[in-house]
N, C-alpha and C positions, 0 to 999 in steps of 0.2 A: 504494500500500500504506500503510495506516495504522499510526501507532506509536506505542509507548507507552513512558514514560519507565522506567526503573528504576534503582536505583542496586546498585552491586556492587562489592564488593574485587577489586583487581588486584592483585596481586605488583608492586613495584616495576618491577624485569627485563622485565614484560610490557608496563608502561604505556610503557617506555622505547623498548621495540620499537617499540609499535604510534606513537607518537609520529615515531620514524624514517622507520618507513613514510612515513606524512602527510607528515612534510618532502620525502621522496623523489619522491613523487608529487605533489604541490602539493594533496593531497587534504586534509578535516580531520581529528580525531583520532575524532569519530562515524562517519563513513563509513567507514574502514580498520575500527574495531571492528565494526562491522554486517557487513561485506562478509566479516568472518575468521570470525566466528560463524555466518554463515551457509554459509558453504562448511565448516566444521568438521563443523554437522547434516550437510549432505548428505555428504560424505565418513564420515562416522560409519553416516548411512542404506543410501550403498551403495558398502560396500567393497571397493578393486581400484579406485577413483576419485579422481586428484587432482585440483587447478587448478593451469595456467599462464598465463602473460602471452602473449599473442597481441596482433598490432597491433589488436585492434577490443577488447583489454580481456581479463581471465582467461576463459577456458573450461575445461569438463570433458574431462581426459584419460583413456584407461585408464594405469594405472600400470605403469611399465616403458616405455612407446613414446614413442612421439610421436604417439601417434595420439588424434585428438580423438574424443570422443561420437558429434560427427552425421558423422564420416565412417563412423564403423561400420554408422549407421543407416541411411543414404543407401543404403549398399552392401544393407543387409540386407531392405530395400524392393523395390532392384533387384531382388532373387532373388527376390519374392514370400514374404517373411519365410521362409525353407527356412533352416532353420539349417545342413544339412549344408552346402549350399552355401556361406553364407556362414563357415562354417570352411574351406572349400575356398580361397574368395578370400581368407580371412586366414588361411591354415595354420600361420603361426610363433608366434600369438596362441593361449596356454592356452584351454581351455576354461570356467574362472573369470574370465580377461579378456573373453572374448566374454559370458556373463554377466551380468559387470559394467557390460559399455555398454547390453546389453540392460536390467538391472533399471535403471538408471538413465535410462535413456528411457521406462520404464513408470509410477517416479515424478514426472519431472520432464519433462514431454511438452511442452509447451508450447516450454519453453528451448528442446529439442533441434530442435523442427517448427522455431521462429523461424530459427536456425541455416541449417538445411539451406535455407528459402524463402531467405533472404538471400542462400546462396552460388551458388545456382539461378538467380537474377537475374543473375546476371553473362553479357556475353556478350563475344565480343571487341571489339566496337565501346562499350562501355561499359568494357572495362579499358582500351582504348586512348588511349580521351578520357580516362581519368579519369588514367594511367600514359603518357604521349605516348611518355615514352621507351624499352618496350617495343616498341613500334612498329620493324616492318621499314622502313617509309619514314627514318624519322629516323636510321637506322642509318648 
């Protein structure tokens, strides 16, 4: 992705933050700016959508759960997109939360396929190598 310079006022408070962050994460003070402005659009674009820290980096949650973008999608493929359905497998999920993974999987389709290929790859002989001590042998 290409970029382009621009300059902007920050609020003290905010430069402070975003500084923190970068210390926190051993990130620099561009990256953490890049990375909150762009999660802000998309949160802005489709609301009922946060980010959290996962081990493989932030992803898209619906707000209120724990539950990520591409598990909803996953799920919602399974069913051959049938929404009843997939409010049936997530019944305790508003109907503005299901929604919400859905519009955001419609704008941001790419992320969410990447996602879902990635978790798809896994099999137990690839967690096992990769996680030894999961393994019932080593128990």
């Amino acid at each position: 992705m290409s970029a382009v310079q621009k300059s902007l006022r920050i609020p003290k408070e905010t430069v402070q933050e975003i500084e923190q962050l970068a210390s926190e994460s051993g990130s620099d003070f561009s990256s953490i700016a890049k990375d909150l402005l762009t999660e802000a659009i998309k949160m802005r674009r489709c609301p009922g959508i946060i980010f959290a820290e996962g081990v493989t980096g932030r992803r898209a949650r619906i707000a209120g759960t724990g539950l990520e973008v591409w598990e909803i999608i996953a799920t919602y493929r399974s069913v051959n997109q049938n929404i009843k359905r997939l409010r049936k497998a997530f019944h305790w999920l508003s109907e503005q939360q299901i929604r919400a993974a859905i519009g955001y999987y419609n704008v941001y389709r790419d992320e969410i396929d990447f996602r879902i290929k990635r978790n798809e790859s896994w099999s137990k002989e690839k967690l096992f190598k990769r996680y030894p001590f999961l393994s019932q042998e080593h128990a």
